[in-house]
VEXDREN-2710 file (C-alpha; in Angstrom, 1 decimal):
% VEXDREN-2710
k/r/px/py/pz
1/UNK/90.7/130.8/65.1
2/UNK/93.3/132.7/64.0
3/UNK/94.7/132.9/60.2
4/UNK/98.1/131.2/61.2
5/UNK/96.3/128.5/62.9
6/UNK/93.9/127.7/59.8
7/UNK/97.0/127.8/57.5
8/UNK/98.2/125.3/59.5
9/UNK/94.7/123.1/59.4
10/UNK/94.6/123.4/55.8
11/UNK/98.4/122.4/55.7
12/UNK/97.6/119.3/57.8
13/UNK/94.5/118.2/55.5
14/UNK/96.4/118.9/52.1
15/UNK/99.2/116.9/53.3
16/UNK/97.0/114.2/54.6
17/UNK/94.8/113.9/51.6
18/UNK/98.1/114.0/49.3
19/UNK/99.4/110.7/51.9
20/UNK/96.1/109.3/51.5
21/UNK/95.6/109.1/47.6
22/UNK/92.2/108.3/46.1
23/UNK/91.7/105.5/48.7
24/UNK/90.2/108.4/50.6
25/UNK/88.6/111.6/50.4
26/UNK/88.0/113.8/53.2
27/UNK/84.7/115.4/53.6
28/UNK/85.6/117.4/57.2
29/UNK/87.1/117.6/60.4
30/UNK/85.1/116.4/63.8
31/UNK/85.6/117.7/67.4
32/UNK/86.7/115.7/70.4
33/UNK/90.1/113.9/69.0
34/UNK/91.7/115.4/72.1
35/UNK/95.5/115.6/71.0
36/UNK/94.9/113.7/67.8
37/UNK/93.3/115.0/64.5
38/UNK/89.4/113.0/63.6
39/UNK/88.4/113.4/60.3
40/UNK/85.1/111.7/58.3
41/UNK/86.5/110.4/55.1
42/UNK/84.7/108.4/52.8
43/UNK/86.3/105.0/51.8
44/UNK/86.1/105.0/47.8
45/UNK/86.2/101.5/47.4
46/UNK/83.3/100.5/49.8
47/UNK/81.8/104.3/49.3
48/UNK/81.3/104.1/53.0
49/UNK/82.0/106.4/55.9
50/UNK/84.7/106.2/58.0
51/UNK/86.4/107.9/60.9
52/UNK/90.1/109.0/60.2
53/UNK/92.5/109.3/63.0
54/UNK/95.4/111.2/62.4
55/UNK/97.9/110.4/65.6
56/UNK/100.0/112.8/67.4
57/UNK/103.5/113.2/65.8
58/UNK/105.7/112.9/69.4
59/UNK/103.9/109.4/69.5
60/UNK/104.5/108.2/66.2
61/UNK/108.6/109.8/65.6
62/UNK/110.5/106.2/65.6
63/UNK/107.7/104.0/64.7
64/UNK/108.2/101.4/61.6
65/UNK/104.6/102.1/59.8
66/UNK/104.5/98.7/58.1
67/UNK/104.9/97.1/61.8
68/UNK/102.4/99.5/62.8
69/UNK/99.8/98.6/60.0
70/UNK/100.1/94.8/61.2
71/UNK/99.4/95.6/64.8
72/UNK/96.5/97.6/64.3
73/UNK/95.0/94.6/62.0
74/UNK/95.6/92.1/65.4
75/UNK/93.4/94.4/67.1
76/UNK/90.5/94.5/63.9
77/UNK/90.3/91.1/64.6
78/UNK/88.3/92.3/68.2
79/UNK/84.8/91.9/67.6
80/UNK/82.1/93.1/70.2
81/UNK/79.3/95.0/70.2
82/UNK/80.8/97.3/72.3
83/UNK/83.8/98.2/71.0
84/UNK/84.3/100.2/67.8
85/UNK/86.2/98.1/65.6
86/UNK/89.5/98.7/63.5
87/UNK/89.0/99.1/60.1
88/UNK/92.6/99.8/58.9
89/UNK/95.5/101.7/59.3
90/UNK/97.9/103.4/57.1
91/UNK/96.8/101.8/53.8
92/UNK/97.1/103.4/50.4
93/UNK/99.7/105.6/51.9
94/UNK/100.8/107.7/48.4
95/UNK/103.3/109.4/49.9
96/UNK/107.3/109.2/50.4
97/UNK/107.7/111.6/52.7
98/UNK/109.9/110.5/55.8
99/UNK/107.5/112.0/58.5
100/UNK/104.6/110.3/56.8
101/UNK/101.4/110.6/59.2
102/UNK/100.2/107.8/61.2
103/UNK/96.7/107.0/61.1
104/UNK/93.7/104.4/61.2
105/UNK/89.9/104.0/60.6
106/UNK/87.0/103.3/62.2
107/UNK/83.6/102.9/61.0
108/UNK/81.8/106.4/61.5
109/UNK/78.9/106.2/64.3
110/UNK/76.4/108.6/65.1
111/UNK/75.9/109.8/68.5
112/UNK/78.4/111.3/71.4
113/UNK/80.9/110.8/73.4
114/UNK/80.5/110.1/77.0
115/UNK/82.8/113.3/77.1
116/UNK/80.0/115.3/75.6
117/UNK/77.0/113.3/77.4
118/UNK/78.6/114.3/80.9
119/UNK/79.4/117.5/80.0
120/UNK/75.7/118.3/79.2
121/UNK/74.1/116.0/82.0
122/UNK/76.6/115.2/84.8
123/UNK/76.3/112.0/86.8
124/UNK/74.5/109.5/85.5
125/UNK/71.1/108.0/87.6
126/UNK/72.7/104.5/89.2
127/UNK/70.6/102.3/86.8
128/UNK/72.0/103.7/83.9
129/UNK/75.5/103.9/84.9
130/UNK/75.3/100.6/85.9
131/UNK/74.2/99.2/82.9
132/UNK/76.6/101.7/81.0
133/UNK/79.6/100.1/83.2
134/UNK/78.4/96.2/82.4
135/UNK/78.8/97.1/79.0
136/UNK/82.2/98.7/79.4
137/UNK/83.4/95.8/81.5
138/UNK/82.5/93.7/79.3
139/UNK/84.4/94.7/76.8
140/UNK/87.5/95.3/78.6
141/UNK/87.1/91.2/79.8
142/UNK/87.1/89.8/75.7
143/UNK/89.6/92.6/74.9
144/UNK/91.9/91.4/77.6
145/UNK/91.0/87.5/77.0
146/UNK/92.7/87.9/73.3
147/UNK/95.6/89.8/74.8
148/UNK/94.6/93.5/74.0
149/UNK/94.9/96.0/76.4
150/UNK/93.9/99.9/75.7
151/UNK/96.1/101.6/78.0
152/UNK/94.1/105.1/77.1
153/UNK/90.5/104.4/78.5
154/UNK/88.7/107.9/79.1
155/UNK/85.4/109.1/78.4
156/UNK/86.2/110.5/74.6
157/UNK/87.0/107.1/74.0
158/UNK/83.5/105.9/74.4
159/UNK/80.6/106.5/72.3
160/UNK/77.4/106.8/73.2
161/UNK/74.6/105.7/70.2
162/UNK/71.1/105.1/70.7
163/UNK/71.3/103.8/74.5
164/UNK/74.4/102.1/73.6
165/UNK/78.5/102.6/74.8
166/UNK/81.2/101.5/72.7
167/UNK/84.9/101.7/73.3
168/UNK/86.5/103.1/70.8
169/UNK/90.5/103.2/69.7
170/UNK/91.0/99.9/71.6
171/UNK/94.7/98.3/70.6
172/UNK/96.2/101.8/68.9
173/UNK/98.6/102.0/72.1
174/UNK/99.8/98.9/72.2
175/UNK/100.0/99.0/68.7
176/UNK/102.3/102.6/68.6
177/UNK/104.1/101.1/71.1
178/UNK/105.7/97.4/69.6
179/UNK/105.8/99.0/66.4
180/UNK/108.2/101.6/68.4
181/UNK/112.3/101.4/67.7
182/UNK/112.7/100.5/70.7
183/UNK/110.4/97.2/70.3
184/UNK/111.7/96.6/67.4
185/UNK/114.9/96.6/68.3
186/UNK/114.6/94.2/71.2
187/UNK/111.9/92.1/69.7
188/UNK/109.9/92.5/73.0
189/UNK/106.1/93.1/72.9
190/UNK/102.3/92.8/74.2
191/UNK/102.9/94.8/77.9
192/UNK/106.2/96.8/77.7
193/UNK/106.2/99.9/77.0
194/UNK/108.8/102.5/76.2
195/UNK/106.7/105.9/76.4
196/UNK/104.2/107.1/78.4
197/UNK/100.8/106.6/76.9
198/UNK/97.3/107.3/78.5
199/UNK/95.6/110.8/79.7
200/UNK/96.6/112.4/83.2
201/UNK/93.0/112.3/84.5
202/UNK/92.8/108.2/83.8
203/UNK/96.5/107.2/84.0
204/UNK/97.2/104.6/86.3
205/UNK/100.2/104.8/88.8
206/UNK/102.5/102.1/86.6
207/UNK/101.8/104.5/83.6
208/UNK/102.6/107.8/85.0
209/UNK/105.9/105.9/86.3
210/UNK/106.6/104.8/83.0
211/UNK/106.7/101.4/84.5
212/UNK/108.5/98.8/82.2
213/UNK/105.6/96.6/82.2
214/UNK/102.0/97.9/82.0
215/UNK/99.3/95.5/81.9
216/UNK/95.2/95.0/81.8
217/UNK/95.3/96.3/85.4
218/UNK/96.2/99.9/83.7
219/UNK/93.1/99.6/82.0
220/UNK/90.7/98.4/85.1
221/UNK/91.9/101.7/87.1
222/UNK/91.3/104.1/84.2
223/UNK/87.6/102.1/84.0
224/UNK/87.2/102.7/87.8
225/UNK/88.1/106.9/87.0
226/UNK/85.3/106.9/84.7
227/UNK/83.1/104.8/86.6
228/UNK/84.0/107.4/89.4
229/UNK/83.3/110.3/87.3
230/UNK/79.9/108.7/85.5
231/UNK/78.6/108.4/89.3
232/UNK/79.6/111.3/90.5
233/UNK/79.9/113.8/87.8
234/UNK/84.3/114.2/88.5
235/UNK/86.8/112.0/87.9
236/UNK/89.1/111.0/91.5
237/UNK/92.2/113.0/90.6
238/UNK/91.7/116.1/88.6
239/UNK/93.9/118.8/90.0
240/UNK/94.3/122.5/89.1
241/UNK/97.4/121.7/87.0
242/UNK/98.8/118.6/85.0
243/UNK/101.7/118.1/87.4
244/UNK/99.6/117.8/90.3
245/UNK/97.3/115.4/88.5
246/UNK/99.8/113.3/88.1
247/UNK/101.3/113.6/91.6
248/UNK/97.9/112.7/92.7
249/UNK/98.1/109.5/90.4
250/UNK/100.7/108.3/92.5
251/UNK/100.3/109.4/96.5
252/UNK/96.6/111.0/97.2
253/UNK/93.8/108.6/97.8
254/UNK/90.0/108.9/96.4
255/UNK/87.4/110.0/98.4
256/UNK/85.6/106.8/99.0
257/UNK/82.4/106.7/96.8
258/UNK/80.3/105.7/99.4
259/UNK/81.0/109.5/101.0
260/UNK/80.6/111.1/97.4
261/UNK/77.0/109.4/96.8
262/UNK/75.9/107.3/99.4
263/UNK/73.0/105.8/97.5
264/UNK/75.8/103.6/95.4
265/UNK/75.5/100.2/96.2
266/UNK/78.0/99.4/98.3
267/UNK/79.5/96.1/96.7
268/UNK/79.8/98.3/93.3
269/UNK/81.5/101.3/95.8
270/UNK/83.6/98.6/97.1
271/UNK/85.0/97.0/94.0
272/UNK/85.6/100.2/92.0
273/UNK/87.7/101.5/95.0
274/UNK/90.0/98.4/94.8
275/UNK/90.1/99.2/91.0
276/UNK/92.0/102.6/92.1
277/UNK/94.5/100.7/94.2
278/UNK/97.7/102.2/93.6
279/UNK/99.0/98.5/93.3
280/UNK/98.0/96.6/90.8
281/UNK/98.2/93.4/92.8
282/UNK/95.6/95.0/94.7
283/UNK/92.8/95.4/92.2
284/UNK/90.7/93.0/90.7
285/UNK/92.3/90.0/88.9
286/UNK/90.2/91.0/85.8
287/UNK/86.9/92.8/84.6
288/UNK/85.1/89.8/85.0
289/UNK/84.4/90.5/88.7
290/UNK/83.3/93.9/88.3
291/UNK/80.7/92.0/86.0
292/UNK/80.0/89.8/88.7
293/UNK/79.0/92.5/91.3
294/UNK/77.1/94.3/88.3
295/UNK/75.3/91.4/87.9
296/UNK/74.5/90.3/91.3
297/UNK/73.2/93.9/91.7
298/UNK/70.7/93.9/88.4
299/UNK/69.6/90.0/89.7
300/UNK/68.8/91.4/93.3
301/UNK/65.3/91.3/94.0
302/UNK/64.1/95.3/95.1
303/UNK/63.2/95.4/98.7
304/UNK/59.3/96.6/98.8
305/UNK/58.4/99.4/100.6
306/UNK/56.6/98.6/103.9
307/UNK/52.9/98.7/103.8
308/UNK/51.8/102.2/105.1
309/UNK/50.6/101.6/108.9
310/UNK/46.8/101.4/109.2
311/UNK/44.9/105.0/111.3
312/UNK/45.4/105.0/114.7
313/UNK/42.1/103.9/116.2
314/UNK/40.4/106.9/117.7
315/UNK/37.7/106.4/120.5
316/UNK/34.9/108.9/118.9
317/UNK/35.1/106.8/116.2
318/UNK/33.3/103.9/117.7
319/UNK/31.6/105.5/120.6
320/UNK/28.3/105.9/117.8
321/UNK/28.4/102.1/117.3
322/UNK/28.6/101.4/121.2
323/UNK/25.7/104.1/122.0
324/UNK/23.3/102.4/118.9
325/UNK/24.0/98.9/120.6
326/UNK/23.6/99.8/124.4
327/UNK/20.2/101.5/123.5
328/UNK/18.7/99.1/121.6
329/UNK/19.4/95.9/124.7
330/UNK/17.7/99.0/127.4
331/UNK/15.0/99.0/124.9
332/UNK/14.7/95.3/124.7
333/UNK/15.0/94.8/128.6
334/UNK/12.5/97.6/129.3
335/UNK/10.1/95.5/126.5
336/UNK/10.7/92.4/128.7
337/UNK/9.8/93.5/131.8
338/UNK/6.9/95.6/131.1
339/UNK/5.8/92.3/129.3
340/UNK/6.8/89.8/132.4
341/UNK/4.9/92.7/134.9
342/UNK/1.8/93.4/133.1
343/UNK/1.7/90.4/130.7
344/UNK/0.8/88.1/134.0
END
């Protein structure tokens, strides 16, 4: 790391600290925030851990932070056990500054991404990543039942912790975006959007168009590019550069599953493919019926394994029996005779 870029770290922390009073106090920096900055920070008035996310400043330029604040707290209201709830967002700010930063918390869980689990082990055996993807679908069908859409599902935003996959960050981009000028301005919210939110490699179509309304649908295609990578080690659509990523967002078409690993089941092939529909009136109507073919799959009875076919018969093997058995009748006919001949 260079000296310029540490001055600039330590720049970012003291300012960060100073905009956080004593409701915080940051004990480090932790990898994997992609373009956003993760620190562990311990909450002084619980004196707990807790993940702080610092967002990216070209998200957060026009956003009203009290607006902000009360969006994130609609999505702390989402509680499953497999998402990563919202703790907070912007509180004891102790700062005036214009650029303030934008941040929330998370409670701080030990384990991995599923960024760091695939970089280490590559595709997943099917039994896993099925039960993996019941659990992510899962969450994506309450998320989307209270009206909460993630709009940046990708495998740093799931973590991994003793067997089990929670969905971290879940609301943040909806929340940046109707706390945005723009949606404050025009009052509109939920599935507009005014900026492109989401990461190249899991962006659907409508997002990399910048569509005026993105809905759940964005989320079940960026499931079905991490489904497609958990199964077969790559996600559908990385390209060499980020341009061509996104052009293949848009026109190129996945290699079908079944070709990639033909052992997939082929109703859980089938429905991930129609998750990658360019349309979104061609995928699934929601996560429930990826569930559906998840369970149907776990409930199927396994096919045994035919008995093993029985030695072929081979003659030497029973000519001894038939030799014993013919001489013992001569022997018993010769007996009978010499006993009817001289016996008289």
């Amino acid at each position: 790391m260079s000296h310029s870029s540490s001055a600039t770290d330590a720049a970012l922390r003291e300012r960060l600290q100073r905009q956080l009073g004593d409701a915080y106090v940051i004990s480090r920096e932790l990898g994997g925030g992609g373009s956003s900055r993760v620190f562990l920070a311990t909450e002084t008035a619980l004196d707990r851990p807790v993940v702080l996310k610092v967002l990216p400043p070209e998200l957060t330029d026009g956003v009203d932070s009290a607006r902000f604040r009360r969006e994130v707290l609609i999505a702390a209201r989402l509680q499953h056990p497999h998402l990563v709830p919202l703790l907070t967002a912007d509180e004891g700010v102790a700062s005036n500054e214009d650029n303030a930063l934008r941040w929330f918390t998370m409670p701080y869980v030990e384990g991995q991404s599923l960024r760091e689990w695939l970089n280490k082990r590559g595709a997943f055996p099917i039994p896993d990543a099925s039960r993996l993807l019941r659990e992510l679908a899962t969450a994506l069908a309450y998320a989307h039942a209270k009206g909460v859409i993630h709009r940046d599902i990708k495998p740093e935003n799931i973590l991994m912790c003793e067997g089990v996959s929670m969905i971290s960050d879940f609301g943040v981009a909806k929340a940046l975006d109707d706390a945005s000028a723009d949606a404050v301005s025009t009052g509109r919210r939920v599935t507009t959007v005014s900026m492109t939110l989401g990461t190249p490699a899991y962006m659907a179509p409508e997002q990399v168009n910048n569509a005026k309304v993105v809905d759940h649908k964005a989320d079940l295609y960026a499931f079905a590019c991490v489904a497609y990578e958990v199964l077969t080690g790559a996600p559908p659509f990385v390209r060499p550069s980020l341009r061509a990523t996104l052009a293949a967002q848009l026109r190129d078409l996945p290699v079908p599953l079944a070709e990639r690993r033909p052992e997939i089941p082929a109703p859980l092939a089938d429905i991930l493919m129609r998750c990658l529909a360019k349309d979104p009136l061609q995928r699934p109507h929601s996560a429930t019926a990826i569930i559906k073919v998840l369970d149907t799959l776990s409930a199927s009875p396994a096919v045994p394994a035919p008995a093993p076919a029985p030695p072929p018969t081979r003659a030497r093997s029973t000519a001894p029996g038939l030799t014993k058995t013919m001489i013992v009748v001569a022997v018993l006919l010769v007996a009978v005779v010499a006993w009817w001949v001289f016996g008289l």
